[in-house]
Z-matrix of the N, CA and C atoms (Angstrom, degrees):
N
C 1 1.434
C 2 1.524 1 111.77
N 3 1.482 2 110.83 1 -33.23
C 4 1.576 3 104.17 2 165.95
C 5 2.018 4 93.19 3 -174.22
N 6 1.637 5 92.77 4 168.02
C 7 1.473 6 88.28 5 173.61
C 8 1.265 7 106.59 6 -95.88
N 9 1.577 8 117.75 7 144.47
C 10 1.534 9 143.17 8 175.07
C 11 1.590 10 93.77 9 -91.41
N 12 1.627 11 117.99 10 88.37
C 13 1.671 12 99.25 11 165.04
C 14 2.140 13 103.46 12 -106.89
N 15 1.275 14 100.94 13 87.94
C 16 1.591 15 81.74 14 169.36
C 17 1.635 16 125.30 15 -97.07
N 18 1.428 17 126.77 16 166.22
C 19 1.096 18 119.66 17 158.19
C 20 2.052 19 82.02 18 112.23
N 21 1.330 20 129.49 19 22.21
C 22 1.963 21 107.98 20 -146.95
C 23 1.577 22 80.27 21 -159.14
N 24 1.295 23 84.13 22 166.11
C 25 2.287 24 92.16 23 -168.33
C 26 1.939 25 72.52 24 -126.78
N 27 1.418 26 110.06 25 110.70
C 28 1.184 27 125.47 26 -179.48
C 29 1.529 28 87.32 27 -102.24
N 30 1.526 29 137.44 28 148.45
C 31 1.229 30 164.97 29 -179.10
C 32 1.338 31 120.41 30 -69.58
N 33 1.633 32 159.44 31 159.22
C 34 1.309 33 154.51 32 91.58
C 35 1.475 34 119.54 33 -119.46
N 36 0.923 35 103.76 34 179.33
C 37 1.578 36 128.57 35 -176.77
C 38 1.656 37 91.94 36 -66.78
N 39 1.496 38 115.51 37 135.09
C 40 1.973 39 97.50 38 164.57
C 41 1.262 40 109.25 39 -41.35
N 42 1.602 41 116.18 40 149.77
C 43 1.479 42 112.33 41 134.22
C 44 1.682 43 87.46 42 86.26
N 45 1.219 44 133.76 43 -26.88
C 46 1.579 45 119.59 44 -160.01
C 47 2.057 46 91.09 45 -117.74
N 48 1.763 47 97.77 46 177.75
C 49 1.228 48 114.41 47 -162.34
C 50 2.164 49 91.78 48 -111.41
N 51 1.001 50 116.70 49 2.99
C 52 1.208 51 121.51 50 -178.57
C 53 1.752 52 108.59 51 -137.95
N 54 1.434 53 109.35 52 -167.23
C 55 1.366 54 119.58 53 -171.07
C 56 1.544 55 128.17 54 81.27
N 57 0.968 56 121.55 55 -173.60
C 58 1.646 57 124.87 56 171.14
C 59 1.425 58 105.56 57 59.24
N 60 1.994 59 129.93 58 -116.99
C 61 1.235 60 137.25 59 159.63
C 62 1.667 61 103.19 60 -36.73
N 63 1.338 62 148.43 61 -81.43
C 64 0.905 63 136.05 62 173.49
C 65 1.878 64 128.25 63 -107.20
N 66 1.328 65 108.73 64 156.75
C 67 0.958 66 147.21 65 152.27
C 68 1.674 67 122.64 66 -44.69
N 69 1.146 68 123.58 67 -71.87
C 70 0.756 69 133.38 68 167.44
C 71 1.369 70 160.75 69 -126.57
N 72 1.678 71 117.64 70 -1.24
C 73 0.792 72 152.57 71 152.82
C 74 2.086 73 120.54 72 -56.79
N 75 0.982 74 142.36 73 78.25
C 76 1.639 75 138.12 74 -159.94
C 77 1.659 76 86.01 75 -56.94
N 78 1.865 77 76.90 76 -156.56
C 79 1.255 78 113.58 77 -167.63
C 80 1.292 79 108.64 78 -113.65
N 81 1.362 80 133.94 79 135.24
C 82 1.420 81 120.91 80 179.36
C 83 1.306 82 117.04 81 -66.61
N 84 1.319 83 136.19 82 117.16
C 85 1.589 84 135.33 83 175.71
C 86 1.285 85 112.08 84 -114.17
N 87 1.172 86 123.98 85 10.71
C 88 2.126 87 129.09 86 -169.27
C 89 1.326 88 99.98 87 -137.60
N 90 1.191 89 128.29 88 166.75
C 91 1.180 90 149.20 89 166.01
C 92 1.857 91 109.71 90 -78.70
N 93 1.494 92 94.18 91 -27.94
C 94 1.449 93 106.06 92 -173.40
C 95 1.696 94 116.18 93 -123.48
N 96 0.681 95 72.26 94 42.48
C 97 1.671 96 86.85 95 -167.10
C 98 1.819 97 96.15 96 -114.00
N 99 1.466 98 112.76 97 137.32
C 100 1.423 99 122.55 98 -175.33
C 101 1.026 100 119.17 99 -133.43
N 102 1.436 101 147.13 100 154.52
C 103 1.565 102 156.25 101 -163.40
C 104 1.145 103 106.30 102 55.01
N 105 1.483 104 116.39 103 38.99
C 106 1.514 105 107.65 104 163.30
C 107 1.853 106 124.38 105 -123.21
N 108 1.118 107 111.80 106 -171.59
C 109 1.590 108 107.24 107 170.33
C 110 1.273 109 110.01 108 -87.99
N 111 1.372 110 113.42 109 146.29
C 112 1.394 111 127.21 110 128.82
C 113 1.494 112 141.82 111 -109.02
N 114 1.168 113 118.83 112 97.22
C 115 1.659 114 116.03 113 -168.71
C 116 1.094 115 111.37 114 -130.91
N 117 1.666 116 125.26 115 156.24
C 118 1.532 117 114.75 116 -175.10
C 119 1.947 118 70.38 117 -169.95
N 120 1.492 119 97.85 118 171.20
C 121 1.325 120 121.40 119 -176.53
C 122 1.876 121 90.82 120 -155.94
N 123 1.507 122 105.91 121 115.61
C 124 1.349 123 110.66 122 -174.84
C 125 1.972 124 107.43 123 -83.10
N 126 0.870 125 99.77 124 -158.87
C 127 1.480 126 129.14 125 -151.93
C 128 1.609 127 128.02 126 166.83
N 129 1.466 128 120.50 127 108.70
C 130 1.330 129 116.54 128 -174.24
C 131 1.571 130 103.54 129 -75.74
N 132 1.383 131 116.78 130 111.54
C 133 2.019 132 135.33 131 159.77
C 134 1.496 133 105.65 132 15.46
N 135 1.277 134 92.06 133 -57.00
C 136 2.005 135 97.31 134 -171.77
C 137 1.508 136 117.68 135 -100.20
N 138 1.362 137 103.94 136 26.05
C 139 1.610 138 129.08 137 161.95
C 140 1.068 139 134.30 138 -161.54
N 141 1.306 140 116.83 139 81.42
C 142 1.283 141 124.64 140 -162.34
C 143 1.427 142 107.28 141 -97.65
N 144 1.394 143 135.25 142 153.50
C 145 1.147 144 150.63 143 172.05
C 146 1.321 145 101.44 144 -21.17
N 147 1.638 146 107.31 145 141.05
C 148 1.322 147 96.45 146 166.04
C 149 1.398 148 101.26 147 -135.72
N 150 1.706 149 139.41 148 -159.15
C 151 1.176 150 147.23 149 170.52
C 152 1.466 151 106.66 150 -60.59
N 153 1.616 152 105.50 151 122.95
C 154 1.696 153 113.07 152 174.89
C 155 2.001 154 91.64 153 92.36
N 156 1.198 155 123.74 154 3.29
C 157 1.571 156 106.15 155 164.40
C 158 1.195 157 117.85 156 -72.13
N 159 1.527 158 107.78 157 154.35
C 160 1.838 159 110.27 158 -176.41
C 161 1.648 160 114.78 159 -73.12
N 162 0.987 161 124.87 160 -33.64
C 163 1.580 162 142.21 161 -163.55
C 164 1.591 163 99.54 162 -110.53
N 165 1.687 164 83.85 163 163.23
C 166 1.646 165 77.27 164 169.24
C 167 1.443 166 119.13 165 92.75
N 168 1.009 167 97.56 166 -56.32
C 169 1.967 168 105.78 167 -174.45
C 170 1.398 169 118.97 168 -71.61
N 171 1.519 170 90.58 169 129.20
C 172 1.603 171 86.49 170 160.85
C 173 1.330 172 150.24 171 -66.11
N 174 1.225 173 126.45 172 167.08
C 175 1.475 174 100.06 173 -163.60
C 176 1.644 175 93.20 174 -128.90
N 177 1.170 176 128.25 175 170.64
C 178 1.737 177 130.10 176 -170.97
C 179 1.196 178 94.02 177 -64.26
N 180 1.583 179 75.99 178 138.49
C 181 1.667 180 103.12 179 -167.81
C 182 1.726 181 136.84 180 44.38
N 183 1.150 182 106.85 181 -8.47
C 184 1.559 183 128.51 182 165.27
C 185 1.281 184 117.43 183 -99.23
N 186 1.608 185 117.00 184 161.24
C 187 1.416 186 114.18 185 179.84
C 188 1.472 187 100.75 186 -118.54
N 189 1.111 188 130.49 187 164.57
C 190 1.506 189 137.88 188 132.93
C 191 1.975 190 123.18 189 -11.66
N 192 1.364 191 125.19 190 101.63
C 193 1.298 192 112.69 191 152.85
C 194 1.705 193 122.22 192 -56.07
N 195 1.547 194 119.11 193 130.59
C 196 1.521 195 93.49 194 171.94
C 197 1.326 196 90.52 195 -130.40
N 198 1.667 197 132.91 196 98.57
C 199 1.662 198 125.91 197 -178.95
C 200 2.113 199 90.76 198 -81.52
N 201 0.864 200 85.54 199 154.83
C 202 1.738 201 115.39 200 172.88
C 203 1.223 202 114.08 201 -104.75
N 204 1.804 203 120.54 202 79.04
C 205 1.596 204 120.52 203 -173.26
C 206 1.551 205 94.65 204 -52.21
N 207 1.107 206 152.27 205 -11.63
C 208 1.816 207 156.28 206 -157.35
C 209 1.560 208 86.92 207 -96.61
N 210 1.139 209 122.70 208 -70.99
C 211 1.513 210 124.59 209 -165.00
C 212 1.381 211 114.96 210 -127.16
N 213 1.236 212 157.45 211 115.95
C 214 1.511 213 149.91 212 -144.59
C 215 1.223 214 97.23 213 -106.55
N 216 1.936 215 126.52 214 -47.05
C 217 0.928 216 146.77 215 179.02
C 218 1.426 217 111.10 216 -29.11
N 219 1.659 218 95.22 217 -45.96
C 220 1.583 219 106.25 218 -152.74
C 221 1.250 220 110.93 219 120.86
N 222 1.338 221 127.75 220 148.66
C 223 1.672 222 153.88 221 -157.24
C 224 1.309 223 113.83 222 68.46
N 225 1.446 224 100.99 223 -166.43
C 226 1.470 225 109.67 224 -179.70
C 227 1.505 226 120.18 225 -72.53
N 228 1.152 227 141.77 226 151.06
C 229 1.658 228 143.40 227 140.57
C 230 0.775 229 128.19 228 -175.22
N 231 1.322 230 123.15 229 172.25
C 232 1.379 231 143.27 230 -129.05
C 233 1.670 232 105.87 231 -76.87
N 234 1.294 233 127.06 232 109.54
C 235 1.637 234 121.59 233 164.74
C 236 1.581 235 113.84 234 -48.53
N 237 1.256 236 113.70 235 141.24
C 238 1.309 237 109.86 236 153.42
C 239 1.785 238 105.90 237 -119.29
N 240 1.503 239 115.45 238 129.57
C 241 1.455 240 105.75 239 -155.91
C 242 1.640 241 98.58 240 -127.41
N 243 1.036 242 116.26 241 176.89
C 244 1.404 243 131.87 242 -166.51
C 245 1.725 244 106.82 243 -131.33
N 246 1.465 245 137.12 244 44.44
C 247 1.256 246 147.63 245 -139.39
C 248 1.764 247 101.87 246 -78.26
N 249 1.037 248 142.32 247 134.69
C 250 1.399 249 118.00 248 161.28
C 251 1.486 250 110.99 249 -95.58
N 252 1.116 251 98.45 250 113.87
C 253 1.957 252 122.95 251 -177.99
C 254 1.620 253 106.65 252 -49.91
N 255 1.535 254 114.51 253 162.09
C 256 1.282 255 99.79 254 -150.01
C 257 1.573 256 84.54 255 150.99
N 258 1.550 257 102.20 256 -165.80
C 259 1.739 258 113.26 257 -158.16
C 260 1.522 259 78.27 258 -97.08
N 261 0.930 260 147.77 259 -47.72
C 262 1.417 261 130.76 260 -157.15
C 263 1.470 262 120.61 261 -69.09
N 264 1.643 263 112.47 262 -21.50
C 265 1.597 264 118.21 263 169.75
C 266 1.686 265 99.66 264 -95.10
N 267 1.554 266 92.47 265 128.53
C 268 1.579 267 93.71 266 175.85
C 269 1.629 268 117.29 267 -131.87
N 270 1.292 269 144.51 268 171.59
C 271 1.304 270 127.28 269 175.27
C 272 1.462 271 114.57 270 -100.04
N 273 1.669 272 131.63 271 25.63
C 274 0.735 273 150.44 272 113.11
C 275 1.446 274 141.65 273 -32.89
N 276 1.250 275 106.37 274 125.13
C 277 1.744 276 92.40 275 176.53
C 278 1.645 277 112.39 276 -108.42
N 279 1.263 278 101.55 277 9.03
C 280 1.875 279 111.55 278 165.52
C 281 1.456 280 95.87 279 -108.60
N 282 0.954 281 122.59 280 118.79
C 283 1.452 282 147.36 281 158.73
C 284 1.181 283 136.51 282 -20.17
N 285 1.479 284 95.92 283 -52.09
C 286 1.489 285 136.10 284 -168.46
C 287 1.552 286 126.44 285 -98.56
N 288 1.826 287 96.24 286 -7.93
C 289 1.303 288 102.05 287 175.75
C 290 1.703 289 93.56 288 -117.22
N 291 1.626 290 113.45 289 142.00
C 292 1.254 291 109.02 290 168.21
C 293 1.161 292 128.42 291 -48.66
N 294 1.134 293 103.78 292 139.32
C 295 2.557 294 110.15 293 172.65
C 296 1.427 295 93.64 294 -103.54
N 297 1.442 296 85.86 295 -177.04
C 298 1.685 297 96.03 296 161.06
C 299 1.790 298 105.21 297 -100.08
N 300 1.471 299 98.80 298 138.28
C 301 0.936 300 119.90 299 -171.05
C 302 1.793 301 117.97 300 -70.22
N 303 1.142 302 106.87 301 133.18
C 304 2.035 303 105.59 302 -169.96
C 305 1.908 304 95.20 303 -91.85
N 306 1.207 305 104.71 304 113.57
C 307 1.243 306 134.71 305 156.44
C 308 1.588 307 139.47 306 -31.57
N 309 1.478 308 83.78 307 -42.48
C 310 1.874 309 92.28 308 -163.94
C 311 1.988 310 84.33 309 -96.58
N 312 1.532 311 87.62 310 162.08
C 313 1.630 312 109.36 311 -176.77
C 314 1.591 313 107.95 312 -56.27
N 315 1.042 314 134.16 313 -62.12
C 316 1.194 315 132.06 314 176.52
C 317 2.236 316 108.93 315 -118.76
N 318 1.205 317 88.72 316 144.65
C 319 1.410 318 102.84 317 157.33
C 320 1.603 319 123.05 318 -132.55
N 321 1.766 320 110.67 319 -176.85
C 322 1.220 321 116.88 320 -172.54
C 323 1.563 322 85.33 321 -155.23
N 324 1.477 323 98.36 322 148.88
C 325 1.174 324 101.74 323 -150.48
C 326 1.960 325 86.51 324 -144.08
N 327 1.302 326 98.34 325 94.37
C 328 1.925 327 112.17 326 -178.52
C 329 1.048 328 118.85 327 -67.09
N 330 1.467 329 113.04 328 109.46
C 331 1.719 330 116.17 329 178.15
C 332 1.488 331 104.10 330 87.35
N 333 1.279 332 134.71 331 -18.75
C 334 1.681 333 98.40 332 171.03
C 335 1.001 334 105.70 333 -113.41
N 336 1.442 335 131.88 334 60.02
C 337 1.462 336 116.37 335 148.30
C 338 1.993 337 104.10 336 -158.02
N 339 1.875 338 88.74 337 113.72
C 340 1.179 339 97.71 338 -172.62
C 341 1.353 340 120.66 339 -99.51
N 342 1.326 341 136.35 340 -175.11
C 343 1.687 342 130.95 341 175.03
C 344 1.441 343 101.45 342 -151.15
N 345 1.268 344 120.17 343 157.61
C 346 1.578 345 139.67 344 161.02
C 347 1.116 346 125.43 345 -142.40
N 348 1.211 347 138.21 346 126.20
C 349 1.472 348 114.57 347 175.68
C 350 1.328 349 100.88 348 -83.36
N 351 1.881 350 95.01 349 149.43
C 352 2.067 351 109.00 350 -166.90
C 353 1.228 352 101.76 351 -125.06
N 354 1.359 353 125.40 352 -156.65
C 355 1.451 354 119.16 353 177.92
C 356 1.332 355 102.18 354 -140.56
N 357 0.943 356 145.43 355 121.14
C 358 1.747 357 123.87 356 169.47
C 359 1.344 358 112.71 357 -128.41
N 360 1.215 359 127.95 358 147.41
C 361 1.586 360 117.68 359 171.83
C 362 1.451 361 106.06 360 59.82
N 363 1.250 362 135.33 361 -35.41
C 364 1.585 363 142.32 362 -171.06
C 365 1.696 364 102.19 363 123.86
N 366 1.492 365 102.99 364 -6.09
C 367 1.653 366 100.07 365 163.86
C 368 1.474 367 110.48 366 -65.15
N 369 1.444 368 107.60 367 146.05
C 370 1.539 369 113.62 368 159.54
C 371 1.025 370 121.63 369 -107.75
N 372 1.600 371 144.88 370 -178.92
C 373 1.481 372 113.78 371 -165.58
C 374 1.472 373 77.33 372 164.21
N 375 1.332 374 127.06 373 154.22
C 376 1.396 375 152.25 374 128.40
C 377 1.536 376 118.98 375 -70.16
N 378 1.566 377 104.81 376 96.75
C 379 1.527 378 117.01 377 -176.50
C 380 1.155 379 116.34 378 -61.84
N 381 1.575 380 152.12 379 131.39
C 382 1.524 381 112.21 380 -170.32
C 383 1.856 382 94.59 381 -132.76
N 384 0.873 383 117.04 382 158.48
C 385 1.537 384 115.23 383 -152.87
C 386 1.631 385 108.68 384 -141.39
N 387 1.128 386 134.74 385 127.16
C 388 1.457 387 124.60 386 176.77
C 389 1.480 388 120.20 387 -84.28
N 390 1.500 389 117.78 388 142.89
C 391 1.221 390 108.48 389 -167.47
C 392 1.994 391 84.59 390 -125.75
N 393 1.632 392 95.77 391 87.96
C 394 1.758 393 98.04 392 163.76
C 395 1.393 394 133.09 393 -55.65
N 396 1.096 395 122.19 394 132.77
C 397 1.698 396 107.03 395 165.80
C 398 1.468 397 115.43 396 -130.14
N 399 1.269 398 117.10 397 88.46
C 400 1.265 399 142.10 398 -159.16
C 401 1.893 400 110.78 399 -48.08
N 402 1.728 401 98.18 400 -27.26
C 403 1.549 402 118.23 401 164.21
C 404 1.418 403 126.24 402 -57.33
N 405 1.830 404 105.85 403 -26.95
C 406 1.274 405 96.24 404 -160.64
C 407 1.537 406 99.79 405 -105.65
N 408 1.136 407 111.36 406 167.48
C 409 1.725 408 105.60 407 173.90
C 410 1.687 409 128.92 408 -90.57
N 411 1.351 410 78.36 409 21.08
C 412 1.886 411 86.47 410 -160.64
C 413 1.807 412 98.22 411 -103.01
N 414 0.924 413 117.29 412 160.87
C 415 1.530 414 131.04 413 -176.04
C 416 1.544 415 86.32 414 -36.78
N 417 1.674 416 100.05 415 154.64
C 418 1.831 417 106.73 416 -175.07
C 419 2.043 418 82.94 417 -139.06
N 420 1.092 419 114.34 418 -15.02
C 421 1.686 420 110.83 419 -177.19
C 422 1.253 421 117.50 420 -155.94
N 423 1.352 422 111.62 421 147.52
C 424 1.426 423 108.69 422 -173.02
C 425 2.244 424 94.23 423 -111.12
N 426 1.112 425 81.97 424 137.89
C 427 2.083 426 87.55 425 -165.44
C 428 1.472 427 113.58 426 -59.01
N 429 1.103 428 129.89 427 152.10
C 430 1.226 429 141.02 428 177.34
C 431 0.998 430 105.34 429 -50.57
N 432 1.481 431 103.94 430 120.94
C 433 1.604 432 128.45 431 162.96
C 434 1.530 433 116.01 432 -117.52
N 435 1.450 434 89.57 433 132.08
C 436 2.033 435 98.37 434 -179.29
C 437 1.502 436 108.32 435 -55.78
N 438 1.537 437 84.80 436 134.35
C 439 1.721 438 95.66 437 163.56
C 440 1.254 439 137.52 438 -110.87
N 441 1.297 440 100.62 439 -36.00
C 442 2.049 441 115.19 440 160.57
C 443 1.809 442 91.16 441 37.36
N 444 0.931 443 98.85 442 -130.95
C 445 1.876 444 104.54 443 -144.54
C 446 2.218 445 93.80 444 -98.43
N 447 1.748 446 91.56 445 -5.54
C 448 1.304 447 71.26 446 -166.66
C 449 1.820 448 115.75 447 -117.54
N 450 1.339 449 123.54 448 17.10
C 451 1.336 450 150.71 449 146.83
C 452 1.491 451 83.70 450 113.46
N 453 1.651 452 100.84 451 -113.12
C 454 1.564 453 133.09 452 -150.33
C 455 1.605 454 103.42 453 -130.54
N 456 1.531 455 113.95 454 7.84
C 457 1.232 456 131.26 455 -167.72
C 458 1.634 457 101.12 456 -39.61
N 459 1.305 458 107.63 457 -51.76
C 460 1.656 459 121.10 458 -172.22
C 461 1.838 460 106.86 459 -43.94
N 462 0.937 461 104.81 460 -45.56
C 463 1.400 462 108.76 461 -174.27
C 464 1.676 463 128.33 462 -129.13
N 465 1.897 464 87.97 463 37.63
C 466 2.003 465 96.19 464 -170.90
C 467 1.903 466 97.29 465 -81.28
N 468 1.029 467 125.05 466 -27.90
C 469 1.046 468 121.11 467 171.34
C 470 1.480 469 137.90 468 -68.59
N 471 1.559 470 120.26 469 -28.25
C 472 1.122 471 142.47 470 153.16
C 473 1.700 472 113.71 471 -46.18
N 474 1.554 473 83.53 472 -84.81
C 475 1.826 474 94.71 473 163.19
C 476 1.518 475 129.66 474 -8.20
N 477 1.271 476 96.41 475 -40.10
C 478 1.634 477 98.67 476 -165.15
C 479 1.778 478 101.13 477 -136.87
N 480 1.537 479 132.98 478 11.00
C 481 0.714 480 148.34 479 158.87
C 482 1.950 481 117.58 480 -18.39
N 483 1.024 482 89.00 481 -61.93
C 484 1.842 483 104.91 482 176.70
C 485 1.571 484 122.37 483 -76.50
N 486 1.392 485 108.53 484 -33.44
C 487 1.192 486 122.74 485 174.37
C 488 1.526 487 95.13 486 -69.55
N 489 1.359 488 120.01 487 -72.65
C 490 1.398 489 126.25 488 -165.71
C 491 1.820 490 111.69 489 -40.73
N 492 1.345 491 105.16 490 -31.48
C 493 1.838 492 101.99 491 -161.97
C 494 2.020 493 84.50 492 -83.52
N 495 1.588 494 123.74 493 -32.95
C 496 0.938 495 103.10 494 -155.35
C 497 1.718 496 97.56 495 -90.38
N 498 1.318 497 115.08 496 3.60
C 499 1.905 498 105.90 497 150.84
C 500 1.335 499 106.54 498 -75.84
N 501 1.332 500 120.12 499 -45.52
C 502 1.361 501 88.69 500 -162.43
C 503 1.783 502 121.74 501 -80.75
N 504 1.627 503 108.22 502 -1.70
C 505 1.753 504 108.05 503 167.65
C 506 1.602 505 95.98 504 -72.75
N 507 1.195 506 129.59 505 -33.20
C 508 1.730 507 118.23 506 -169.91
C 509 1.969 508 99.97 507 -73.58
N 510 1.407 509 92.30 508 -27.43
C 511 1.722 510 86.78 509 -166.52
C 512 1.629 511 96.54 510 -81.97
N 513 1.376 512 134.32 511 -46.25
C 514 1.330 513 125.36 512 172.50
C 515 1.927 514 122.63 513 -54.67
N 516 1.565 515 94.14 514 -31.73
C 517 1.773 516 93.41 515 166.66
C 518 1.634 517 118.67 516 -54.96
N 519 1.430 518 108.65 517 -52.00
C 520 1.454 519 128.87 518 -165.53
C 521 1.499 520 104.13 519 -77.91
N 522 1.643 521 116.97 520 -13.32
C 523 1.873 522 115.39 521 165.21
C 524 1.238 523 84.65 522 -100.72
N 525 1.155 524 174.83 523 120.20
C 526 1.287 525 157.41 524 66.24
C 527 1.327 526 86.85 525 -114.78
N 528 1.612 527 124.34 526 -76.84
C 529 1.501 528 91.85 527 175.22
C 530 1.648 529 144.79 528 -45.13
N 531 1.034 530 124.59 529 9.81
C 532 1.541 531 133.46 530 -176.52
C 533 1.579 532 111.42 531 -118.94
N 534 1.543 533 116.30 532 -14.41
C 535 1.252 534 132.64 533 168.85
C 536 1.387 535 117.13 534 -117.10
């Protein structure tokens, strides 16, 4: 229904949904929209790519793809993620102080973890931002992960895990409906 490349500085023409890496294949912009890409290479909000990052960059005469598994359209929204639990998800929203630790093999964690694609330097990137709720008892942060030159690469697939399967049931509805 389309390719999932995350974690990769996929290519276009400025300004366009094709070019560079491909020819002919776009960019995913619909929920229902099929034979296209989806790729993004994240970045946590308050570290964005900088000079000498792996992702992100443009390349001559091409820019950076940055799709938004949250919103394809464009803007911000809400991840739905597939995390594998562990010391780095805590029910803490300071980092640095122990939580109680989440148990089960994977979680998803509703409403705090958002994305946008931003611009920085001429990097593009899916910014991704935590939205704590200090009320609820459920994980409020996911723990510091290194970024050095290479973002959130470790866990761009996770991140957007839930979002991603639920494009591709809208993108397989919208080819069966068209065939």
């Amino acid at each position: 229904m389309s390719a999932i490349i995350p974690g990769a500085s996929f290519q276009v023409a400025p300004g366009k949904d094709v070019g560079g890496t491909t020819q002919n294949m776009p960019v995913c912009r619909a929920a229902d929209q099929f034979g296209c890409v989806i790729t993004y290479a994240t970045f946590p909000a308050a570290e964005p790519p900088h000079a000498g990052s792996n992702f992100g960059r443009p390349g001559a005469g091409t820019e950076s793809v940055c799709t938004n598994p949250a919103a394809l359209a464009g803007g911000s929204g809400v991840l739905s993620s597939a995390l594998p639990a562990g010391d780095w998800v805590t029910t803490t929203p300071d980092t640095t102080t122990p939580g109680t630790m989440i148990t089960t093999p994977f979680v998803d964690l509703p409403g705090l973890i958002s994305s946008e694609c931003a611009v920085a330097d001429g990097y593009n990137y899916p910014a991704i931002s935590m939205n704590p709720d200090p009320a609820d008892p459920r994980a409020d942060n996911i723990a510091e992960i290194p970024v050095d030159n290479w973002g959130w690469r470790n866990v761009d697939l996770n991140l957007a895990m839930r979002s991603l399967l639920a494009s591709v049931e809208s993108q397989t509805a919208a080819y069966r409906a068209a065939h």
